[in-house]
MARDRENLO-143321 format. One record per residue: residue number from 0; residue in one letter; x, y, z of N, C-alpha, C in turn. Coordinates in nm, 3 decimals. Example, Ala and Ser with C-alpha at 12.3 -4.5 7.8 and 13.67 -1.06 7.14 Angstrom:
SITE    n  res      n.X      n.Y      n.Z     ca.X     ca.Y     ca.Z      c.X      c.Y      c.Z
SITE    0    A    1.319   -0.569    0.780    1.230   -0.450    0.780    1.320   -0.330    0.780
SITE    1    S    1.285   -0.225    0.708    1.367   -0.106    0.714    1.290    0.003    0.787
This chain:
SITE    n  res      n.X      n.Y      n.Z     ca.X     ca.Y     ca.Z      c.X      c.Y      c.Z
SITE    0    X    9.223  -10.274    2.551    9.200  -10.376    2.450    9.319  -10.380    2.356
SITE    1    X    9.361  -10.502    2.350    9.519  -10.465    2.243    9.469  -10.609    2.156
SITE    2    X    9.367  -10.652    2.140    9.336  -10.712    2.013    9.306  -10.603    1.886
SITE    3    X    9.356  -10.647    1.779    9.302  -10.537    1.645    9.140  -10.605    1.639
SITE    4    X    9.072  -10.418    1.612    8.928  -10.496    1.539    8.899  -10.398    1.427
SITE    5    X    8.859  -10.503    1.342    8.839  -10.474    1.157    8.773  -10.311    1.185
SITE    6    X    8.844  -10.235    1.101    8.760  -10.098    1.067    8.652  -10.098    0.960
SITE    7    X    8.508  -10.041    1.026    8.386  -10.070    0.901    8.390   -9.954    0.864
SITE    8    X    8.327   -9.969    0.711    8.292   -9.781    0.663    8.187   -9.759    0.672
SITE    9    X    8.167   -9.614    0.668    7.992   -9.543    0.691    7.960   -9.542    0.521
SITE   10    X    7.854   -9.531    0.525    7.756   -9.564    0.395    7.692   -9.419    0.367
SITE   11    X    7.754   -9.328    0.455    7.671   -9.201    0.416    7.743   -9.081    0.453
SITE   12    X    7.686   -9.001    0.413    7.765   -8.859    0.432    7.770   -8.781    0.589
SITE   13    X    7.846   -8.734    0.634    7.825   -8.649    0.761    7.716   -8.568    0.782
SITE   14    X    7.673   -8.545    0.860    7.575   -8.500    0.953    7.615   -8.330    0.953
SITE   15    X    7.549   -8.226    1.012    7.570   -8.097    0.994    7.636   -8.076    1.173
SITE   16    X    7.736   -7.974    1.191    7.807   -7.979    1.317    7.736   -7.995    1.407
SITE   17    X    7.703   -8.041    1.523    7.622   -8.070    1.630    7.629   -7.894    1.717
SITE   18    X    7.606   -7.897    1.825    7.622   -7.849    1.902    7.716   -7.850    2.003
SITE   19    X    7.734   -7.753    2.100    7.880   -7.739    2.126    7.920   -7.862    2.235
SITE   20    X    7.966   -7.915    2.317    7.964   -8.025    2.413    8.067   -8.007    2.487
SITE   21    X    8.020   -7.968    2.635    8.123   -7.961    2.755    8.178   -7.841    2.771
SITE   22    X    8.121   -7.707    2.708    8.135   -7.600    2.733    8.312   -7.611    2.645
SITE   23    X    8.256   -7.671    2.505    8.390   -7.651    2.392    8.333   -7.670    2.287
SITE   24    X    8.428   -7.621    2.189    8.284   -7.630    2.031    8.354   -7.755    2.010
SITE   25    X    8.232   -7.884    1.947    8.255   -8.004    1.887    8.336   -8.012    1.783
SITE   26    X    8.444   -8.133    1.792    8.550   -8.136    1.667    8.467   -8.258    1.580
SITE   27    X    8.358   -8.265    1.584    8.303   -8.379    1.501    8.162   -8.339    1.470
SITE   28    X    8.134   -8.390    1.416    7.980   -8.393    1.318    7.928   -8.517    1.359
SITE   29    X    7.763   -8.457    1.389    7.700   -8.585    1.505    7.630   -8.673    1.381
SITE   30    X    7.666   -8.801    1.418    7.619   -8.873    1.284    7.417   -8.900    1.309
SITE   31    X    7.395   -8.914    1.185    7.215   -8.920    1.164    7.200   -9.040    1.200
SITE   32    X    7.058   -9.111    1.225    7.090   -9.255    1.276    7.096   -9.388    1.158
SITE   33    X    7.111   -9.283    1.010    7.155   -9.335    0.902    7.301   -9.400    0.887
SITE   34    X    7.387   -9.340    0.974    7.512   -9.304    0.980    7.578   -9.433    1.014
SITE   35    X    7.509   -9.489    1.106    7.521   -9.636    1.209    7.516   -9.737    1.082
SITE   36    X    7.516   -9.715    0.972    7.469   -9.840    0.835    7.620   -9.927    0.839
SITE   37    X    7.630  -10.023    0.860    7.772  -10.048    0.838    7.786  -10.143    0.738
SITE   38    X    7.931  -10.140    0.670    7.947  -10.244    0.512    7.972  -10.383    0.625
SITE   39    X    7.974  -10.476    0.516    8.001  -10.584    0.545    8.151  -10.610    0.591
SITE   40    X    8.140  -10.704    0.715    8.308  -10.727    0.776    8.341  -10.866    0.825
SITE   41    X    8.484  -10.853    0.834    8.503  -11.028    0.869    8.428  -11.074    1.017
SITE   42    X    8.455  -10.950    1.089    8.412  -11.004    1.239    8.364  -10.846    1.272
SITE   43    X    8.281  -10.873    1.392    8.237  -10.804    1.480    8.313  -10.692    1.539
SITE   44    X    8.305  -10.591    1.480    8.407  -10.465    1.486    8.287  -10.318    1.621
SITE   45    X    8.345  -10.201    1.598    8.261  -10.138    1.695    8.225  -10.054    1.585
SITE   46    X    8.079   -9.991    1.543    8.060   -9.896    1.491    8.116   -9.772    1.465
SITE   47    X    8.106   -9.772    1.303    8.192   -9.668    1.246    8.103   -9.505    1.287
SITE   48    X    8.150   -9.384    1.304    8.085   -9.298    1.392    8.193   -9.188    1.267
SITE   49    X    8.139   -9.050    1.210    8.148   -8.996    1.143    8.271   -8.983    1.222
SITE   50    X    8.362   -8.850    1.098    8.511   -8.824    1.141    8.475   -8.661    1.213
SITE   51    X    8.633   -8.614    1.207    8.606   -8.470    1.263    8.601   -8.394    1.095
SITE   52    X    8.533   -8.304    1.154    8.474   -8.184    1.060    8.611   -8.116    1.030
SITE   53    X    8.587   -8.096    0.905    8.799   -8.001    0.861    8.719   -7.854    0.973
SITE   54    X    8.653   -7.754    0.960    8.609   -7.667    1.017    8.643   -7.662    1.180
SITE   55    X    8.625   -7.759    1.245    8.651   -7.757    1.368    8.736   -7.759    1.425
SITE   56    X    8.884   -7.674    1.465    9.028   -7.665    1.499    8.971   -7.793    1.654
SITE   57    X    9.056   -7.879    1.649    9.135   -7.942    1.798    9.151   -7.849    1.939
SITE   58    X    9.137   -7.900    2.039    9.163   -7.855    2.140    9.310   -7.886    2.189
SITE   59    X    9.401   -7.766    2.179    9.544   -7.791    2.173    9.517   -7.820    2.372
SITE   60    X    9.634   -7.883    2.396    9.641   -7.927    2.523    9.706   -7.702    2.598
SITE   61    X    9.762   -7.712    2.555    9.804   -7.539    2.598    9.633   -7.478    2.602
SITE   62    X    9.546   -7.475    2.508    9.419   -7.434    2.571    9.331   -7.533    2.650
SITE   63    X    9.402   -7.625    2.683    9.281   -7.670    2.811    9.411   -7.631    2.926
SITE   64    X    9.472   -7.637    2.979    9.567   -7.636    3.037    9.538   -7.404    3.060
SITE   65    X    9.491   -7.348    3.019    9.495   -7.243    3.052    9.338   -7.261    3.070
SITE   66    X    9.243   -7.282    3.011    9.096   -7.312    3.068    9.109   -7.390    3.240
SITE   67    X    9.164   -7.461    3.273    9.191   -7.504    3.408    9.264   -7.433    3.506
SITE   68    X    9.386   -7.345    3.432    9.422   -7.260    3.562    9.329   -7.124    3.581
SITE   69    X    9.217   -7.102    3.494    9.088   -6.979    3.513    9.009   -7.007    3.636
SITE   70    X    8.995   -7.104    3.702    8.954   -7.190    3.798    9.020   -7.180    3.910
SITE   71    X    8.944   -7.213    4.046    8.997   -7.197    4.173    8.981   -7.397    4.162
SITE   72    X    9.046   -7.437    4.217    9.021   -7.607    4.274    9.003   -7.659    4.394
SITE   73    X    8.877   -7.590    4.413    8.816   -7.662    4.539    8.795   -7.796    4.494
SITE   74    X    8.710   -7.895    4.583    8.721   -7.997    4.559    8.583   -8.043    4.439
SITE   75    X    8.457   -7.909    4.464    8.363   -7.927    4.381    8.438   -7.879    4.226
SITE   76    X    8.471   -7.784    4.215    8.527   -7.742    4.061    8.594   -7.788    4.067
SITE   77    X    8.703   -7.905    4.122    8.837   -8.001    4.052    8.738   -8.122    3.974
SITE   78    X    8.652   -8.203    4.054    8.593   -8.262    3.975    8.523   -8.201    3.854
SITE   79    X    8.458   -8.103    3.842    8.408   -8.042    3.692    8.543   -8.023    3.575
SITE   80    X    8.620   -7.985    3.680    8.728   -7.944    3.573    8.773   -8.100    3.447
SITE   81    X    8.774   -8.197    3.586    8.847   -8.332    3.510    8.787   -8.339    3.445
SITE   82    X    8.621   -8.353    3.485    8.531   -8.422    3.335    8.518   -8.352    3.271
SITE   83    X    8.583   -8.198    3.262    8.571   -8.115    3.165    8.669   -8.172    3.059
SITE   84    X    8.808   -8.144    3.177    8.910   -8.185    3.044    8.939   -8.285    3.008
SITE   85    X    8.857   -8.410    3.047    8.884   -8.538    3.002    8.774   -8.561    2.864
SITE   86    X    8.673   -8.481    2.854    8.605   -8.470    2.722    8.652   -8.384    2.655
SITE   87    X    8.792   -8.304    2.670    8.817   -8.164    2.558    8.956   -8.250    2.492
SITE   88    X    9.002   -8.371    2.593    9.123   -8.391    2.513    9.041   -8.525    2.446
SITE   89    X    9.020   -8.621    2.505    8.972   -8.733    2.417    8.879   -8.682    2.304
SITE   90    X    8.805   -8.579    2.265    8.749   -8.530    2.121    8.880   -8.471    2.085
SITE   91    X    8.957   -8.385    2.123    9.095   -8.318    2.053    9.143   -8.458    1.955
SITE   92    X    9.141   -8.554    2.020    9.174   -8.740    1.945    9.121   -8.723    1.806
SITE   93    X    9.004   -8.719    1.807    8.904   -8.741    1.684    8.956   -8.646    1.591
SITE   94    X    8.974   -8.539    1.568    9.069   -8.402    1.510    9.198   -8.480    1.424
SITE   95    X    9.312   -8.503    1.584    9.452   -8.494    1.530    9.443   -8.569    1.707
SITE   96    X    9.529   -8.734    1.673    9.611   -8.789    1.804    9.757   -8.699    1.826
SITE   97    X    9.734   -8.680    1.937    9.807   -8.632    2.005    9.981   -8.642    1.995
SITE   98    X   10.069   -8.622    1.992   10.237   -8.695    1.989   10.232   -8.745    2.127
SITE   99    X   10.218   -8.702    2.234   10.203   -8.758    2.322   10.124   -8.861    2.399
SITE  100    X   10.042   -8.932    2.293    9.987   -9.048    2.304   10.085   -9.140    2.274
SITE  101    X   10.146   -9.210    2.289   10.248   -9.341    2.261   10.151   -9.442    2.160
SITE  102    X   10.194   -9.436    2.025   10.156   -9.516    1.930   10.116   -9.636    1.956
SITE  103    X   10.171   -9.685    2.058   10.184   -9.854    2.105   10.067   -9.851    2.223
SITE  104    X   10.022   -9.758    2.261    9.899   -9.737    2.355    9.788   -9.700    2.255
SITE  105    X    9.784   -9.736    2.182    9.649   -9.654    2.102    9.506   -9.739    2.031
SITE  106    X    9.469   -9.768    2.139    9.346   -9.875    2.138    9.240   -9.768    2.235
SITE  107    X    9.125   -9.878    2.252    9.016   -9.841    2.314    9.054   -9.783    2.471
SITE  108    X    9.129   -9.899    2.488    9.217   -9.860    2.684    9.280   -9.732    2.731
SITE  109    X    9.349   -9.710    2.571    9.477   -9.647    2.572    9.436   -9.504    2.572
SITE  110    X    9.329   -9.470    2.505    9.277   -9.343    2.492    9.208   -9.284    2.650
SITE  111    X    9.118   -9.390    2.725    9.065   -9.364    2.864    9.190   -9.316    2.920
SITE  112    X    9.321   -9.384    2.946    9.396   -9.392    3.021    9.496   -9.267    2.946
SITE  113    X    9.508   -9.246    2.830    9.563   -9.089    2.819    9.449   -8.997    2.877
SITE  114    X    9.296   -8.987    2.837    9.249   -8.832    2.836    9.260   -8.839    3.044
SITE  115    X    9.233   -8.979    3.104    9.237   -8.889    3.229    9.386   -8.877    3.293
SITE  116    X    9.478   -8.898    3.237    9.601   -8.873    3.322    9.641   -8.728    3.227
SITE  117    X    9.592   -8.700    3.142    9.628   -8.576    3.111    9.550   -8.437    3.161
SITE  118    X    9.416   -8.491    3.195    9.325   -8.401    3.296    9.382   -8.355    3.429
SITE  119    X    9.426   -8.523    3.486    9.455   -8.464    3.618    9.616   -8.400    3.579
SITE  120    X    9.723   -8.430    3.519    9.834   -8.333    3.503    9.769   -8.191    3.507
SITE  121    X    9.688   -8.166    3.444    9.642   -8.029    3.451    9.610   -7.950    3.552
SITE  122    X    9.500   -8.064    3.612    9.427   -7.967    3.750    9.434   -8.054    3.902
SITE  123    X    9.537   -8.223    3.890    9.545   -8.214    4.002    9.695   -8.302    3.988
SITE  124    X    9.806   -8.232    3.931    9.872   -8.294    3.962    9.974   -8.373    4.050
SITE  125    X    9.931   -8.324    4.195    9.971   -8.432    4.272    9.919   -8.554    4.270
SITE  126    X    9.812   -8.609    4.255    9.721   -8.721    4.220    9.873   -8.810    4.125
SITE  127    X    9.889   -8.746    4.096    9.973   -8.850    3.988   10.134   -8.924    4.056
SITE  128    X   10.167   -8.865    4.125   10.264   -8.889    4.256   10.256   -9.042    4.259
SITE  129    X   10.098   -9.083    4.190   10.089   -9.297    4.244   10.041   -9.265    4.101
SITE  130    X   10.021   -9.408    4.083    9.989   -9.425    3.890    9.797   -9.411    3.955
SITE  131    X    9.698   -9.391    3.849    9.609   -9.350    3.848    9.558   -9.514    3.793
SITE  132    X    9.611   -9.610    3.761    9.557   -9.750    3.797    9.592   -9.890    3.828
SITE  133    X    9.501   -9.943    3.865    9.531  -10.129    3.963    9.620  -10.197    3.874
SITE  134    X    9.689  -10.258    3.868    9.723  -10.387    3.770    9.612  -10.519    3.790
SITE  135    X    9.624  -10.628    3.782    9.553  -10.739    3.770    9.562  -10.787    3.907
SITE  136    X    9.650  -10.780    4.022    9.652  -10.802    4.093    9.606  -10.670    4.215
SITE  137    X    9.599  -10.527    4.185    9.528  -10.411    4.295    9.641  -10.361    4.272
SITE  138    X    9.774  -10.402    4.264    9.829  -10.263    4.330    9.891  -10.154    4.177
SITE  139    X    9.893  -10.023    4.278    9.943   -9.902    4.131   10.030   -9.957    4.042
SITE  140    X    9.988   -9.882    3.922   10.035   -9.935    3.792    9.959   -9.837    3.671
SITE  141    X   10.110   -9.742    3.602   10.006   -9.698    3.515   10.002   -9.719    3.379
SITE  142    X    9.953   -9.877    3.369    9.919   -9.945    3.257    9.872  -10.028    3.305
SITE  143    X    9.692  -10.023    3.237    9.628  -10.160    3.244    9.509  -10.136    3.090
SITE  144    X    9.513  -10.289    3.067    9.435  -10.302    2.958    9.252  -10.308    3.013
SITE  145    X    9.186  -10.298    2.888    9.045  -10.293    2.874    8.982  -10.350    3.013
SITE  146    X    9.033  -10.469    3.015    8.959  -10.555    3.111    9.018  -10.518    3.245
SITE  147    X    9.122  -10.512    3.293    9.139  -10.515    3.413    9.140  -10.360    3.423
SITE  148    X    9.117  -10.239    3.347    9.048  -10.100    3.398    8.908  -10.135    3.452
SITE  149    X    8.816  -10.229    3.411    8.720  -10.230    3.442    8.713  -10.359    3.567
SITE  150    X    8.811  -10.411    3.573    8.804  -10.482    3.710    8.839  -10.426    3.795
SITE  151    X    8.939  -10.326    3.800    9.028  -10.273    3.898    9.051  -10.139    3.936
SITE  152    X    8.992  -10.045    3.868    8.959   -9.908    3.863    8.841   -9.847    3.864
SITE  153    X    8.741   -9.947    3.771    8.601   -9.873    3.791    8.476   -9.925    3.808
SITE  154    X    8.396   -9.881    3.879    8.318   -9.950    3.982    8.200   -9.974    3.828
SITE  155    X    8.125  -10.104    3.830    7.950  -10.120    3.764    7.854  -10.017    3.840
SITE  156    X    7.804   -9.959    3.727    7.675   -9.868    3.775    7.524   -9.967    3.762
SITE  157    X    7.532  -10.017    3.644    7.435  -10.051    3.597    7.402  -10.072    3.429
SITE  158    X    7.280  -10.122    3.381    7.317  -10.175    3.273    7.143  -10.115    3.159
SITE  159    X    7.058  -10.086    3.237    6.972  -10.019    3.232    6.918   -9.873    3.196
SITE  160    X    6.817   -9.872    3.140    6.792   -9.710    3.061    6.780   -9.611    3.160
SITE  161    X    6.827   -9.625    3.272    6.807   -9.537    3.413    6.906   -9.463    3.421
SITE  162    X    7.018   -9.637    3.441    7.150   -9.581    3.447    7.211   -9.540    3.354
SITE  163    X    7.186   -9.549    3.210    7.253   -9.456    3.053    7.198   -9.324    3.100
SITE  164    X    7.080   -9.295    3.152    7.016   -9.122    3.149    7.113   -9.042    3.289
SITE  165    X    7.183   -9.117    3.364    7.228   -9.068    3.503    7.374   -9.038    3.432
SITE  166    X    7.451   -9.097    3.328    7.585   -9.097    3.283    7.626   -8.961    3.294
SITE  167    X    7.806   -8.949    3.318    7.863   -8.856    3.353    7.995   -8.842    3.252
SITE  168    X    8.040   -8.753    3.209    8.167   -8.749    3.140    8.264   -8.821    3.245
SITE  169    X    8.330   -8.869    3.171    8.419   -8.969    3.213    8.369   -9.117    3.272
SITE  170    X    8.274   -9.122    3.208    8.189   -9.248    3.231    8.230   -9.366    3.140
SITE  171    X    8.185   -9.480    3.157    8.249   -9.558    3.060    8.122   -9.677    3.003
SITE  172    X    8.097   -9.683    2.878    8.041   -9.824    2.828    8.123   -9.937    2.797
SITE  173    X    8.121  -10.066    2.828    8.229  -10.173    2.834    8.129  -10.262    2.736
SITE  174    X    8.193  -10.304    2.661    8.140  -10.486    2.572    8.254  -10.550    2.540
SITE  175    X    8.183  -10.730    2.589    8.270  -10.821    2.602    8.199  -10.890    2.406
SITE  176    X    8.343  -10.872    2.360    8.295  -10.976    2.208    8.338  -11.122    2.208
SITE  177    X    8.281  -11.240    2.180    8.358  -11.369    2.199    8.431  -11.401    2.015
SITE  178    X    8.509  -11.435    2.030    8.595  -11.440    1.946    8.662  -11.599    1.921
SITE  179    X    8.698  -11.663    1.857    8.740  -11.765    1.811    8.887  -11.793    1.925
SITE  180    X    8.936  -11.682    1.856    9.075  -11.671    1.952    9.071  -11.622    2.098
SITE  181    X    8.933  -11.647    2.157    8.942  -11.512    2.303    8.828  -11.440    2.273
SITE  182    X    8.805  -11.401    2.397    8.691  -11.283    2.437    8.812  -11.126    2.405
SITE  183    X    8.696  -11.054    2.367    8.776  -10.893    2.344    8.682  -10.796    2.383
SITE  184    X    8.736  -10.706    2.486    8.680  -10.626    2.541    8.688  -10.493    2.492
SITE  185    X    8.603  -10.381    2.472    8.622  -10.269    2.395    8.528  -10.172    2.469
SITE  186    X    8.599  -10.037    2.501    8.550   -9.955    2.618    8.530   -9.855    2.500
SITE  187    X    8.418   -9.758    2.577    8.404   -9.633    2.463    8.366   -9.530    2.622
SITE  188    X    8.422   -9.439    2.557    8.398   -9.288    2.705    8.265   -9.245    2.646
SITE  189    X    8.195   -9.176    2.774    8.111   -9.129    2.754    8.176   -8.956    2.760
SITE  190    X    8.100   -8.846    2.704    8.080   -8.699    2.648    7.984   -8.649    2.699
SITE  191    X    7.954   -8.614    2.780    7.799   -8.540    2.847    7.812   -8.397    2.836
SITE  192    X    7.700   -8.294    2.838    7.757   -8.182    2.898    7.694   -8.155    3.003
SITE  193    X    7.755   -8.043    3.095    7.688   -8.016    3.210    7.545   -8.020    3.213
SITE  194    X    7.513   -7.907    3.095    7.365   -7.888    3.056    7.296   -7.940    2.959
SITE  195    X    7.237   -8.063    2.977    7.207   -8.150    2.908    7.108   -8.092    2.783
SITE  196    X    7.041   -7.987    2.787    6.989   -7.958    2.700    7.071   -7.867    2.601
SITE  197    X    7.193   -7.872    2.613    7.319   -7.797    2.549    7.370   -7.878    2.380
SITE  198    X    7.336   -8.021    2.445    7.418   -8.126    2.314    7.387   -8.230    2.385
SITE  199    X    7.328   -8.341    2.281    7.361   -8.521    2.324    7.477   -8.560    2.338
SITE  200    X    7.460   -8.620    2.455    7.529   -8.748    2.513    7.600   -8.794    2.370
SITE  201    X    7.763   -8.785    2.405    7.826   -8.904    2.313    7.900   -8.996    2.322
SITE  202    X    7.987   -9.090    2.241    8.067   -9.161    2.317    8.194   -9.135    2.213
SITE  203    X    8.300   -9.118    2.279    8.458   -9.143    2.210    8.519   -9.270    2.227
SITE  204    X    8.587   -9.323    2.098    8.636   -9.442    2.118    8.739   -9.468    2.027
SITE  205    X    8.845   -9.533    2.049    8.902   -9.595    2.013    8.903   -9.747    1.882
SITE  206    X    8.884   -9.727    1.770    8.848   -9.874    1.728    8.930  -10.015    1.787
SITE  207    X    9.081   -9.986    1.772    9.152  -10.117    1.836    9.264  -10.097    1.728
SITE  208    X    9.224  -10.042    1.583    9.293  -10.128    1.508    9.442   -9.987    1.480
SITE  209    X    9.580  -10.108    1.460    9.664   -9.972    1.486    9.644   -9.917    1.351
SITE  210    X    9.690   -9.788    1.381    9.705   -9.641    1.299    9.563   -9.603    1.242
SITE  211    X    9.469   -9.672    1.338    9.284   -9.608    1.317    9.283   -9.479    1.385
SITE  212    X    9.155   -9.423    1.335    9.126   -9.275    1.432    9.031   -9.275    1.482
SITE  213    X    9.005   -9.207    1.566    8.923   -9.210    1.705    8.800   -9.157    1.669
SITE  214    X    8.668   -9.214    1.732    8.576   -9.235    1.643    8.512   -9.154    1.737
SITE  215    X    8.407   -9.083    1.724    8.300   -9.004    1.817    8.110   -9.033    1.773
SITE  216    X    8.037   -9.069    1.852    7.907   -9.079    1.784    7.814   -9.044    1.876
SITE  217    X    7.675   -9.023    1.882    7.568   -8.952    1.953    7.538   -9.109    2.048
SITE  218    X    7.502   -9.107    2.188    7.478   -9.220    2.237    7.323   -9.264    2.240
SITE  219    X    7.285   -9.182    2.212    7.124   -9.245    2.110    7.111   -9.304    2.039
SITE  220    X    7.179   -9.272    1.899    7.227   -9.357    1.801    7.258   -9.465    1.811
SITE  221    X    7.388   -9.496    1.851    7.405   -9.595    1.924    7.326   -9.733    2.012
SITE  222    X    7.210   -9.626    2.096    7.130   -9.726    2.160    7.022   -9.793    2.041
SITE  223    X    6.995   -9.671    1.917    6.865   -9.722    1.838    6.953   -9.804    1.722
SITE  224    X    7.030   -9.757    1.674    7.047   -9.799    1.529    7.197   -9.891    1.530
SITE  225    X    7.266   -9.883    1.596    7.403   -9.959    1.588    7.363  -10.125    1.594
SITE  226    X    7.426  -10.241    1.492    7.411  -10.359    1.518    7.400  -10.362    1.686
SITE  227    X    7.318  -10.480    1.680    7.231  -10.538    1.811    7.386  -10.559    1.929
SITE  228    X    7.518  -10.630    1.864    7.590  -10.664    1.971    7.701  -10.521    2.006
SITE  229    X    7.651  -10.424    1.959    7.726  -10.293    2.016    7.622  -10.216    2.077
SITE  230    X    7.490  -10.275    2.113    7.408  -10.144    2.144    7.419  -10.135    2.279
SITE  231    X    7.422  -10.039    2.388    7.433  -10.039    2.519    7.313  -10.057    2.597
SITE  232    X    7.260  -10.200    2.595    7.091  -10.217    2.631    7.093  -10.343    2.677
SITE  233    X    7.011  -10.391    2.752    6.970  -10.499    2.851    7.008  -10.648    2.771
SITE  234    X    6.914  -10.609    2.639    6.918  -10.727    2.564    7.009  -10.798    2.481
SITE  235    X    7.143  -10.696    2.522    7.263  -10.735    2.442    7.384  -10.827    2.515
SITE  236    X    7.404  -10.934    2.481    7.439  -11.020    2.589    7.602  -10.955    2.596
SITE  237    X    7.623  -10.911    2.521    7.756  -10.856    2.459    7.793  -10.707    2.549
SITE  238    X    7.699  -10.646    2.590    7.734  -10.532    2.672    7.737  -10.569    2.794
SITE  239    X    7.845  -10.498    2.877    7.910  -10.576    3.024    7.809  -10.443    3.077
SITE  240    X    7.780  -10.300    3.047    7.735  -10.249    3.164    7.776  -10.119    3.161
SITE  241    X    7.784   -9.990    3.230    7.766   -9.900    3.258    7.937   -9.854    3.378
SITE  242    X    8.021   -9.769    3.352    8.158   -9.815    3.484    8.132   -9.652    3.523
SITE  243    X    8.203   -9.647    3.567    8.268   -9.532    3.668    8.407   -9.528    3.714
SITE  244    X    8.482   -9.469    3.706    8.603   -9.466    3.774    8.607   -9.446    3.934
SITE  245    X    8.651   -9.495    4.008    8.634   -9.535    4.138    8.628   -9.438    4.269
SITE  246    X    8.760   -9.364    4.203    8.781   -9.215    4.263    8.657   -9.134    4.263
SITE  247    X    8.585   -9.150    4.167    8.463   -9.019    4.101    8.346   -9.097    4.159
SITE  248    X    8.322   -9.221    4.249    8.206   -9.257    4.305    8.108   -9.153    4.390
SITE  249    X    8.222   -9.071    4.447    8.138   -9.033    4.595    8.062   -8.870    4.569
């Protein structure tokens, strides 16, 4: 997404640290479903989602990068590993962005497309030998915006309370906003942990707008309390659906 969208403020205080998520302690504080209150804005922005906690140090890329070589990489633990480290660097975001995020990439797109090319550098980097996505037309390319990641990289699951309970780290929620100037598309990652009774489901995101910070929130929340055209539910004409990255289907 490389349209800017208006940053809203929260109306209330942070939440107490959540629990740990993805077998890493949380760099954010899980917001209450008070939290979702948003001020008044020019346009249709994505919910403001508490910041990171000063208490909670970042996940330096040197400790995920030694958490992945503790690991053998068969083909079952390479996939755990990615969605491991694709939820330890995109929350590391919410903390402190990275230097190695390129300023000029730093939207909703830009963040999917850093945490998984920095996963697989870690634990599969031959994978990267071809760019890790389609352009508008299929072939490799590693730059694509909001919309054509989700045309061209990752498959629709579904749009239904079935398919939100089946979600996987490195999963993706997509909404299309209509806009005066254009439709604007805005992706948020999903945060799972292995053991679901460990920590809720969250989502990391990107707002759009430059020199914003990366927002993290509980995906419950979200479904109950976030304005009607950000909620990830049937009745929102505004939510495209449920993705997957294409590779991670099988």
């Amino acid at each position: 997404m490389r349209r800017v969208l208006p940053v809203l403020l929260l109306l209330h205080a942070p939440a107490p640290l959540a629990s740990g998520t993805v077998g890493v302690r949380p760099l954010v504080s899980a917001p209450s479903a008070s939290e979702w209150a948003l001020a008044p804005s020019r346009a249709a922005a994505p919910p403001a989602a508490v910041g990171a906690s000063p208490h909670a140090p970042a996940a330096s890329a040197s400790e995920a990068k030694s958490h992945a070589a503790e690991a053998p990489t068969t083909p079952e633990t390479r996939d755990v590993l990615l969605r491991r480290l694709v939820a330890r660097v995109a929350l590391a975001q919410v903390r402190k962005q990275d230097a190695a995020w390129h300023p000029d990439q730093r939207d909703c797109a830009g963040l999917i497309r850093f945490a998984f090319r920095s996963a697989y550098k870690q634990v599969a980097a031959e994978r990267l030998a071809t760019p890790l996505w389609r352009d508008g037309r299929g072939r490799p390319s590693d730059f694509a915006d909001a919309e054509v990641l989700l045309q061209q990289s990752f498959q629709f699951l579904g749009r239904d309370d079935a398919t939100r309970e089946s979600l996987r780290t490195g999963d993706v929620l997509a909404f299309r906003q209509e806009q005066d100037a254009g439709p604007i598309f805005h992706l948020m990652l999903v945060v799972r942990p292995e053991d679901r009774a460990h920590a809720p489901a969250r989502v990391v995101y990107h707002p759009g707008e430059k020199g914003a910070a990366v927002r993290t929130g509980v995906l419950h929340h979200l479904v109950t309390e976030a304005p009607l055209e950000w909620r990830p539910v049937p009745q929102n004409a505004s939510f495209l659906g449920f993705f997957r990255f294409k590779e991670w289907m099988s």
